[in-house]
BAVO-648974 format. One record per residue (C-alpha): residue in three letters; x, y, z. Coordinates in Angstrom, 1 decimal. Last residue first. Layout:
NODE	ALA	X	Y	Z
...
***
This chain:
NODE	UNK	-5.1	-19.4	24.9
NODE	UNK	-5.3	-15.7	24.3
NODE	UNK	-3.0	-14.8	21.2
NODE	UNK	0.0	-13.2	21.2
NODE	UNK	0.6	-9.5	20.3
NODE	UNK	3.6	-7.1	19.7
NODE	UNK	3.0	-3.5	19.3
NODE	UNK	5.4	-1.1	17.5
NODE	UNK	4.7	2.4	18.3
NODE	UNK	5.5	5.7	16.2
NODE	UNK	5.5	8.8	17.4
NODE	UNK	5.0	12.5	16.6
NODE	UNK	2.1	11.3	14.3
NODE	UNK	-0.6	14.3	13.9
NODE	UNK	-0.9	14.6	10.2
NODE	UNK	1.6	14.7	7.1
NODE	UNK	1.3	18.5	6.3
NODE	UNK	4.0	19.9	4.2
NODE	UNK	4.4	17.0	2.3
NODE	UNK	8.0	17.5	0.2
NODE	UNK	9.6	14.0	1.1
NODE	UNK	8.6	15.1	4.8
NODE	UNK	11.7	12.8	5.9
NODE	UNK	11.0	12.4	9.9
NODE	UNK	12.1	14.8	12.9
NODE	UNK	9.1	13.8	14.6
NODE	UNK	9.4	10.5	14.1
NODE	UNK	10.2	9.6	18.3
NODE	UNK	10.2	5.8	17.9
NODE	UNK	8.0	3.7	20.8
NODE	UNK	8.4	0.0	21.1
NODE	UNK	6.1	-1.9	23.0
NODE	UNK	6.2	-5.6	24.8
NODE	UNK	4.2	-8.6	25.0
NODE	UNK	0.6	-7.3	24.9
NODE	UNK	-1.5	-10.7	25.5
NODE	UNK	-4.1	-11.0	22.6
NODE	UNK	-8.4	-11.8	22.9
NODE	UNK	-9.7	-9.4	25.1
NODE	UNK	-6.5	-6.8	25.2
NODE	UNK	-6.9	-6.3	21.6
NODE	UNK	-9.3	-3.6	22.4
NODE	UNK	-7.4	-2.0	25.1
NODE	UNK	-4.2	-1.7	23.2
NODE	UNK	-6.1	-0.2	20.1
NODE	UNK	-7.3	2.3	22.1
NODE	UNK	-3.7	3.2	23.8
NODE	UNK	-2.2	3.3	20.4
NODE	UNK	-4.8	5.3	18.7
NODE	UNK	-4.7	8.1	21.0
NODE	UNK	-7.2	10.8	21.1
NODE	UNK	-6.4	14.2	22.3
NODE	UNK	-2.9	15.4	23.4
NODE	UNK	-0.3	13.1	24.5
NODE	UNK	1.9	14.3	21.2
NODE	UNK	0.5	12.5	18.8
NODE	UNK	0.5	8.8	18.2
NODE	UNK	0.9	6.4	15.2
NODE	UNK	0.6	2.6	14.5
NODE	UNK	2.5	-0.6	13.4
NODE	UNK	0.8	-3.3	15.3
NODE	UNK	2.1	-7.5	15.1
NODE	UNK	0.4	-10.5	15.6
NODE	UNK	2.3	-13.0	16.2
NODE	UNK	0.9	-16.9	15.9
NODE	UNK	1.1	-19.5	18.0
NODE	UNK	-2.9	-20.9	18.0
NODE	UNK	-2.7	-20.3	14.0
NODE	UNK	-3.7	-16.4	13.1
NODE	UNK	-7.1	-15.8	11.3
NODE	UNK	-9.7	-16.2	14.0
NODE	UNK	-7.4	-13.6	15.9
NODE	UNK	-6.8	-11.1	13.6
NODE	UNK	-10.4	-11.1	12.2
NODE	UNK	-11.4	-10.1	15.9
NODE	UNK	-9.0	-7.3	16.3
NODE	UNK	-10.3	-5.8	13.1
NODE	UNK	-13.9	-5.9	14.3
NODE	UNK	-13.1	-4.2	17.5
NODE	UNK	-11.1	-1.9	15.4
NODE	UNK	-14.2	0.1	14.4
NODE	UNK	-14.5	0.5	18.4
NODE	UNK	-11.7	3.7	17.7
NODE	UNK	-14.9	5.7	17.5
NODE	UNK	-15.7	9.4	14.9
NODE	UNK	-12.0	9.9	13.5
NODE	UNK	-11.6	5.8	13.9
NODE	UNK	-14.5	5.6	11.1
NODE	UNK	-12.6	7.8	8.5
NODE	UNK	-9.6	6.3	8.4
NODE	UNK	-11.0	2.9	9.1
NODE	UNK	-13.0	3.4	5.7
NODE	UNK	-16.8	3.0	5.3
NODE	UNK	-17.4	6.4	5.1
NODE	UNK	-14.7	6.5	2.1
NODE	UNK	-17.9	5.1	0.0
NODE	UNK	-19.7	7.7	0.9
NODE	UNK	-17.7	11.2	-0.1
NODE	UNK	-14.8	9.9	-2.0
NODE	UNK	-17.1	8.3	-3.7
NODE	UNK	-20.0	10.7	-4.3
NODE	UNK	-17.2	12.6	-6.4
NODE	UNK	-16.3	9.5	-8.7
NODE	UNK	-13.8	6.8	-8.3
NODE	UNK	-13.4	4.9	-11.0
NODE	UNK	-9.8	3.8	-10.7
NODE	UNK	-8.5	6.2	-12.5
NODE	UNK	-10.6	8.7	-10.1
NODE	UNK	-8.7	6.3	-7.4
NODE	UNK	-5.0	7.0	-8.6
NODE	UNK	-6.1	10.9	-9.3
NODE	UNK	-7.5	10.6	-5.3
NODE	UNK	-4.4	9.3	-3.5
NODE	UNK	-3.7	12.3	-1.4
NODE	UNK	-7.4	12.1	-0.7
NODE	UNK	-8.4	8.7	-0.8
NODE	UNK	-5.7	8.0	1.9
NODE	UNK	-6.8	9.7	4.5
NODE	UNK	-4.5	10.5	7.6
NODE	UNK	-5.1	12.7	10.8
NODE	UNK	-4.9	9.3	12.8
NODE	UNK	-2.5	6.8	11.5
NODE	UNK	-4.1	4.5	9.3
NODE	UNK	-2.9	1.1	10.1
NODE	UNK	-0.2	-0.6	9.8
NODE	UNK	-0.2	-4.7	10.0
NODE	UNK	1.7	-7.8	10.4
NODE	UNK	0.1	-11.1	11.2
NODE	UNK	2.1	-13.8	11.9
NODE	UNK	1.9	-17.7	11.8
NODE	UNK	-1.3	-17.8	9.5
NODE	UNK	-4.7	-19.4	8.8
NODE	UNK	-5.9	-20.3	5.3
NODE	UNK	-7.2	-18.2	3.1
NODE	UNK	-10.7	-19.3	2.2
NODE	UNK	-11.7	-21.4	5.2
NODE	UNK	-9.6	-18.6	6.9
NODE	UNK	-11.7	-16.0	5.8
NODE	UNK	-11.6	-13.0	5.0
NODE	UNK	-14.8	-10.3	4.3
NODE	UNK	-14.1	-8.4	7.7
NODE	UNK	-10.7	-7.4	6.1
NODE	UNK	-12.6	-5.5	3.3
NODE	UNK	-11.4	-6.1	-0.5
NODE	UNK	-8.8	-6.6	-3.2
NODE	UNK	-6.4	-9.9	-2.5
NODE	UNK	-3.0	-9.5	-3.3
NODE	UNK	-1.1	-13.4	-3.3
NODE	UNK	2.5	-14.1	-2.6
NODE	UNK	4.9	-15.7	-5.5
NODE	UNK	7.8	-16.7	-3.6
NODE	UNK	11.3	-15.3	-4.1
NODE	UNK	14.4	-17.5	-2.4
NODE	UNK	16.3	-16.9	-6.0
NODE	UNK	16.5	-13.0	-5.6
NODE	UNK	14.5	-11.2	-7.7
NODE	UNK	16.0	-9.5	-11.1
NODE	UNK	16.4	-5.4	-11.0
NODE	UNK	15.5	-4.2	-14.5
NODE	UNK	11.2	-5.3	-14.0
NODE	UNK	10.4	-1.9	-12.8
NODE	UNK	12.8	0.2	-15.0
NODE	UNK	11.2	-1.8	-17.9
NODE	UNK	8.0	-1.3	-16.7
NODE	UNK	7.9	2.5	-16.5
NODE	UNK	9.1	2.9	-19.7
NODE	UNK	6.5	1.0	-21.5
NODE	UNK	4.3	3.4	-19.2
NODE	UNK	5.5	6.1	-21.0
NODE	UNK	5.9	5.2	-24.0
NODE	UNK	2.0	4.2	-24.2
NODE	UNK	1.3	7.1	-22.4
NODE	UNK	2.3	9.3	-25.1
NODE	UNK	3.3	12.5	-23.7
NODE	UNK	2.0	16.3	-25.2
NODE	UNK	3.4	19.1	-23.3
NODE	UNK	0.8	21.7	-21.9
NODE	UNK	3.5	24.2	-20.1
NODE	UNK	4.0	24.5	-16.3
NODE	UNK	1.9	23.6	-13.4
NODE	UNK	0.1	21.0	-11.6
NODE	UNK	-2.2	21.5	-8.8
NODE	UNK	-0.7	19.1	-6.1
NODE	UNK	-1.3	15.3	-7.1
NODE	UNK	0.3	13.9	-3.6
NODE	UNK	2.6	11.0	-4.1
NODE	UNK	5.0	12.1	-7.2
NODE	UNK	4.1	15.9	-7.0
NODE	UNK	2.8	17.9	-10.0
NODE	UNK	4.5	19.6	-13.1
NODE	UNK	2.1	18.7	-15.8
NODE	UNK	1.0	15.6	-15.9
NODE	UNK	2.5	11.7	-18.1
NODE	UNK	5.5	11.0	-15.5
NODE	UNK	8.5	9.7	-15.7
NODE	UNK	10.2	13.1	-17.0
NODE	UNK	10.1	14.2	-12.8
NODE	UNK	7.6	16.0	-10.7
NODE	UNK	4.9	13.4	-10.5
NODE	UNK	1.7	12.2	-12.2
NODE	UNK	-0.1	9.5	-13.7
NODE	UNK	3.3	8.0	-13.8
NODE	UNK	2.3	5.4	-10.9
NODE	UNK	-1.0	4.2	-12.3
NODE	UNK	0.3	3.4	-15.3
NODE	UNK	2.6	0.9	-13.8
NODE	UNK	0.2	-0.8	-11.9
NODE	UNK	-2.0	-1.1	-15.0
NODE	UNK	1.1	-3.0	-16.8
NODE	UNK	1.9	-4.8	-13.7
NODE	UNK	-2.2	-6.1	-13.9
NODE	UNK	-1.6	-7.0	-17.8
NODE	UNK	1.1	-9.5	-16.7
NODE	UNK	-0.5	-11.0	-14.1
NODE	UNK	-3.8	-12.0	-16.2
NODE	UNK	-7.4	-11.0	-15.7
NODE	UNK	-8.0	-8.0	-17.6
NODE	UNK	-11.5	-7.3	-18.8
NODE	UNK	-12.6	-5.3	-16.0
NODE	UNK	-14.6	-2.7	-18.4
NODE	UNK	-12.5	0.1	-16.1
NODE	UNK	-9.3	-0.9	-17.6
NODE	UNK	-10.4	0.1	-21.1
NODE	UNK	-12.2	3.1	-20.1
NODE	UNK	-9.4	4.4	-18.2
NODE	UNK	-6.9	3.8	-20.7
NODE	UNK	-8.9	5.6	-23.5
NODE	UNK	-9.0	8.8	-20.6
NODE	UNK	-5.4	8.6	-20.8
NODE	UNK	-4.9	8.7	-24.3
NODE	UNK	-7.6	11.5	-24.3
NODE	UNK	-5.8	13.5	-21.9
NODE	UNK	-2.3	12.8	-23.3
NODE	UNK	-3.7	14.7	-26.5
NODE	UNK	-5.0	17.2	-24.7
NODE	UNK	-2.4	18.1	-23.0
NODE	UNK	-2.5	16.5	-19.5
NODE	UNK	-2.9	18.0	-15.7
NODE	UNK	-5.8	20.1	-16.3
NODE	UNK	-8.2	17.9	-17.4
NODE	UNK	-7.9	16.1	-14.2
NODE	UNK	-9.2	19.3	-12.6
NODE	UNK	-7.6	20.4	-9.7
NODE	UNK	-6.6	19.9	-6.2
NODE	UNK	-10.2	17.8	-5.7
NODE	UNK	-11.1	16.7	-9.5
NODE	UNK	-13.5	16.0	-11.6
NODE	UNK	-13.6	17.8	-15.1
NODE	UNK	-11.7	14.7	-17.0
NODE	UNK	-14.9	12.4	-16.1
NODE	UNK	-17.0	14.6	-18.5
NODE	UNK	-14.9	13.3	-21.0
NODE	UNK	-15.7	10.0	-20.1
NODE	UNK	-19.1	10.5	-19.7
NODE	UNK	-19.6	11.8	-23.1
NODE	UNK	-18.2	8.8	-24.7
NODE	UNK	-14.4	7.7	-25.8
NODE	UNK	-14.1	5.4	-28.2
NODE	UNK	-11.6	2.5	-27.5
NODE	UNK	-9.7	0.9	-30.8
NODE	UNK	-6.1	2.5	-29.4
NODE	UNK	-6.9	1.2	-26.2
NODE	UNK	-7.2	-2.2	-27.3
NODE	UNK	-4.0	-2.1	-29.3
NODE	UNK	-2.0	-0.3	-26.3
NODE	UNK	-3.7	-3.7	-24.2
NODE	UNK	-1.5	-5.8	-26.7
NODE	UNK	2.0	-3.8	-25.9
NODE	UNK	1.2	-3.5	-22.4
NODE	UNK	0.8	-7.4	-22.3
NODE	UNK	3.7	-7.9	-24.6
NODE	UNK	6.2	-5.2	-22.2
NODE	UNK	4.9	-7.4	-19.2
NODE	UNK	5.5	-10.7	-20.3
NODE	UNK	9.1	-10.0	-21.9
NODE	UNK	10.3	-8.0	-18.5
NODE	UNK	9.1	-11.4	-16.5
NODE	UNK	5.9	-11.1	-14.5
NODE	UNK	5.4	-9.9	-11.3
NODE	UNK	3.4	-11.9	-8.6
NODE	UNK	3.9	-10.1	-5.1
NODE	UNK	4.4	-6.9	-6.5
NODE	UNK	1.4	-7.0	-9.2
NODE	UNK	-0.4	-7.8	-6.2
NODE	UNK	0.4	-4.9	-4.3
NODE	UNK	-0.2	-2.6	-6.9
NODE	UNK	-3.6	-3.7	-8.2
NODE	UNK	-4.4	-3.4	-4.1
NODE	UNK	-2.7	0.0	-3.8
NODE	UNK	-5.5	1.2	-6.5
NODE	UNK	-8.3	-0.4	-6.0
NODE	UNK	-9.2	0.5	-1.9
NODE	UNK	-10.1	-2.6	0.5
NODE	UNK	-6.5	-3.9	0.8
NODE	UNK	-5.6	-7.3	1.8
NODE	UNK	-1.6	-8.5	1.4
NODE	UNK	-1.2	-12.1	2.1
NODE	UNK	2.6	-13.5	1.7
NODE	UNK	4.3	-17.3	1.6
NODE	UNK	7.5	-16.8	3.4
NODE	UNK	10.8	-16.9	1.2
NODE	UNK	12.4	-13.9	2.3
NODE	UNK	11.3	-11.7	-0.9
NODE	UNK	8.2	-12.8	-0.4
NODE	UNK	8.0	-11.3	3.3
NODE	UNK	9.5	-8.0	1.9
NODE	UNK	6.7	-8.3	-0.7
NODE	UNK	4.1	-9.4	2.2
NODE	UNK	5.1	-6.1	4.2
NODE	UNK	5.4	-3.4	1.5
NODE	UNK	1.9	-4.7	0.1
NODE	UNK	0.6	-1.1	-1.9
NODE	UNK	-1.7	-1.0	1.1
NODE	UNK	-1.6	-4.1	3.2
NODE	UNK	-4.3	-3.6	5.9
NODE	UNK	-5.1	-7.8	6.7
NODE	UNK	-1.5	-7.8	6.0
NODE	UNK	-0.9	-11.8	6.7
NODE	UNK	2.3	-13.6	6.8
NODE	UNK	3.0	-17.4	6.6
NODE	UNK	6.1	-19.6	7.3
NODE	UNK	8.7	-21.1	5.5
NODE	UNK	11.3	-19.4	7.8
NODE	UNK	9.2	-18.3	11.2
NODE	UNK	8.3	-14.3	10.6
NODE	UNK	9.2	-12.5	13.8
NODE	UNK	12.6	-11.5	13.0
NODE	UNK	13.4	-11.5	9.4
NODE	UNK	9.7	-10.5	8.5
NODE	UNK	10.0	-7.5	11.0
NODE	UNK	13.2	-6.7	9.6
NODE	UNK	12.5	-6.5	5.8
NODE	UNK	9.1	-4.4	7.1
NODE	UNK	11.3	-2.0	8.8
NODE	UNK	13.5	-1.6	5.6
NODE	UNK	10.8	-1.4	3.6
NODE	UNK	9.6	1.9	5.2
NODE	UNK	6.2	1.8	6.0
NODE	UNK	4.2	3.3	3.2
NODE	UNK	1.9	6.6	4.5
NODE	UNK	1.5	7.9	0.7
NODE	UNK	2.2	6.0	-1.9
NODE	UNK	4.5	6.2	-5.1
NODE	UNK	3.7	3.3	-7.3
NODE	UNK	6.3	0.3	-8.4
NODE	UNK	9.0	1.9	-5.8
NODE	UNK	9.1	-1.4	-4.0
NODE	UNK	9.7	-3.0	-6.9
NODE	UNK	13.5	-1.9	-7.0
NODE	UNK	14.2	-4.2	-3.8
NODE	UNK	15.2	-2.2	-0.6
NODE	UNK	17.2	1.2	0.5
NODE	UNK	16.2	4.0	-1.4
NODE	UNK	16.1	6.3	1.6
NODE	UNK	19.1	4.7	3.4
NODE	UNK	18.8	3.7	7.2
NODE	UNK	19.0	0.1	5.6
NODE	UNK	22.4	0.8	4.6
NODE	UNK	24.2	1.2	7.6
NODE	UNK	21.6	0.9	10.8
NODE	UNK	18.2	2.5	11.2
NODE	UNK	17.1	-0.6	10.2
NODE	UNK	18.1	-2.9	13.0
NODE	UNK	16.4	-1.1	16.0
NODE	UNK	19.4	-3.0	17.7
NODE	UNK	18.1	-2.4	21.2
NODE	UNK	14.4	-2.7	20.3
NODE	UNK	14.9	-5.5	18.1
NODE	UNK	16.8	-7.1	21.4
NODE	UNK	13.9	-6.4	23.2
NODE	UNK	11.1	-7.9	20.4
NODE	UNK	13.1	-10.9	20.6
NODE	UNK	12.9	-11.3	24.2
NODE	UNK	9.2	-10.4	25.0
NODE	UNK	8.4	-13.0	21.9
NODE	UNK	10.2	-15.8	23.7
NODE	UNK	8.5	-14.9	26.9
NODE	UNK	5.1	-14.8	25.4
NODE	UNK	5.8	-18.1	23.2
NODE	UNK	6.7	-19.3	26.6
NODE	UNK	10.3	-20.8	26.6
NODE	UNK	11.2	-24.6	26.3
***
């Protein structure tokens, strides 16, 4: 029987060779399931890549882990394929989206759970805090991206989904939902003319647009495309990856991760999701401090931790697998430190380096320092 490093080495080669979704219809834009355009993200890998790696590296009835799973591309690919799906994310919004991803509800559920939350929001009064909230903002005020009549809808919305009360599946795709037309470029969406991922100052005319119609919408284009019959429910867990634990979550055959390429924050081309959210000024501040896209800027040791969680958290055989960036051989390299990190406890079986240069912008005119992207596959120490 071959080495599981040997075995690995070989698979990851001929993926290299057949770099299977650039290829016919996964080299598509809008290739993969209709969920995976639930919310607009910044930085998602391309499903595509993460239907591949799940194919390939994922054992069939096994179990994936995303210890960095942002909106969950990754563990919805892997659910889609029948393996039972972790995404962690330690920021609100992509982790409501993720797990309404991995767990949707039917189109019925959903539209009645928006349709009974609409009554509570209707009943919410808005205080002096929450319109104070509006005049927060970072490419412009929230208040300037509604008419006033959207504005207080909206601002309802938030108070209501701020209290916590939710707790069902259903409810959660509705919030999901709302997050993703709080602004864009197209009739989707509740703002003035914006941008879909980044909230750029919006323009245009004040238009009044009911975000209970809206949102209704939303779901129902969500929910259209049915899942195929080898779907399994995964789970979206909301918080930091040096919280999990394996007495908790179990241990897993493959971990598959991306994280934050260097020269990319998330809470700010994200930051009308967060404010939603309840993130405040002093947030995006302090509390982003204790994200790895800010800590890597100052020390790449904040992976240390990161490397350590992979490895109490992976079975004795397991894969762990490293989607990250690199510049251009100039300055700090994320790749290399990560490398020498994971080089205590993980054996690097091969690399795979894709020149991205060239890459759809999908209208960002700045999207960091990546030139290339490595993939990095990992066994454990025995």
């Amino acid at each position: 029987m071959l080495s599981k490093e040997k075995s690995l080495h070989q698979a990851a080669a001929r993926f290299h060779q057949d770099m299977p979704f650039q290829n016919g219809a996964f080299s598509k834009r809008n290739w993969g399931h209709a969920l995976h355009s639930l919310c607009s993200y910044q930085g998602k890998l391309k499903p595509a890549m993460a239907h591949w790696l799940v194919k390939e590296f994922v054992p069939e009835g096994g179990r994936l882990l995303d210890l960095l799973g942002g909106v969950g591309t990754i563990p919805f690919e892997a659910a889609l394929q029948g393996r039972e799906a972790v995404s962690n994310d330690k920021s609100p919004f992509p982790a409501t989206v993720a797990t309404a991803k991995l767990d949707p509800p039917t189109l019925e559920e959903a539209l009645s759970a928006w349709q009974n939350l609409w009554l509570k929001i209707e009943e919410v009064e808005l205080s002096s805090s929450d319109i104070d909230a509006a005049h927060f903002g970072l490419n412009g005020k929230v208040c300037e991206y509604y008419h006033p009549d959207t504005l207080r809808e909206v601002l309802k919305a938030r108070n209501l989904f701020l209290e916590g009360s939710y707790v069902s599946k259903e409810e959660n795709f509705a919030w999901a939902s709302l997050l993703h037309v709080l602004h864009g470029n197209r009739p989707y969406a509740l703002s003035r003319t914006s941008h879909p991922i980044t909230p750029f100052s919006p323009s245009g005319e004040f238009v009044y647009k009911s975000v209970y119609e809206k949102v209704r919408n939303k779901i129902s284009t969500a929910l259209k495309t049915p899942l195929p019959n080898e779907f399994l429910p995964g789970v979206g867990l909301y918080g930091d990856f040096r919280d999990l634990n394996s007495k908790d979550i179990g241990l897993f055959d493959a971990i598959i991760t991306s994280p934050p390429f260097l020269g990319m924050r998330f809470d700010r081309p994200n930051w009308l999701r967060l404010w939603f959210c309840g993130w405040s000024e002093v947030d995006f501040h302090e509390r982003s401090l204790g994200f790895l896209e800010r800590q890597q800027i100052k020390s790449s040791e904040c992976y240390a931790e990161f490397i350590d969680q992979a490895a109490a958290l992976l079975k004795p055989s397991g894969t762990l697998i490293i989607h990250i960036g690199s510049g251009d051989g100039k300055g700090k390299r994320l790749d290399v430190d990560i490398a020498n990190l994971a080089a205590a406890k993980f054996n690097l079986v091969y690399e795979i380096k894709e020149d991205v240069s060239q890459a759809q912008k999908h209208g960002i005119k700045d999207k960091g320092m990546t030139k290339y992207n490595h993939l990095l596959f990992y066994v454990k120490n025995q």
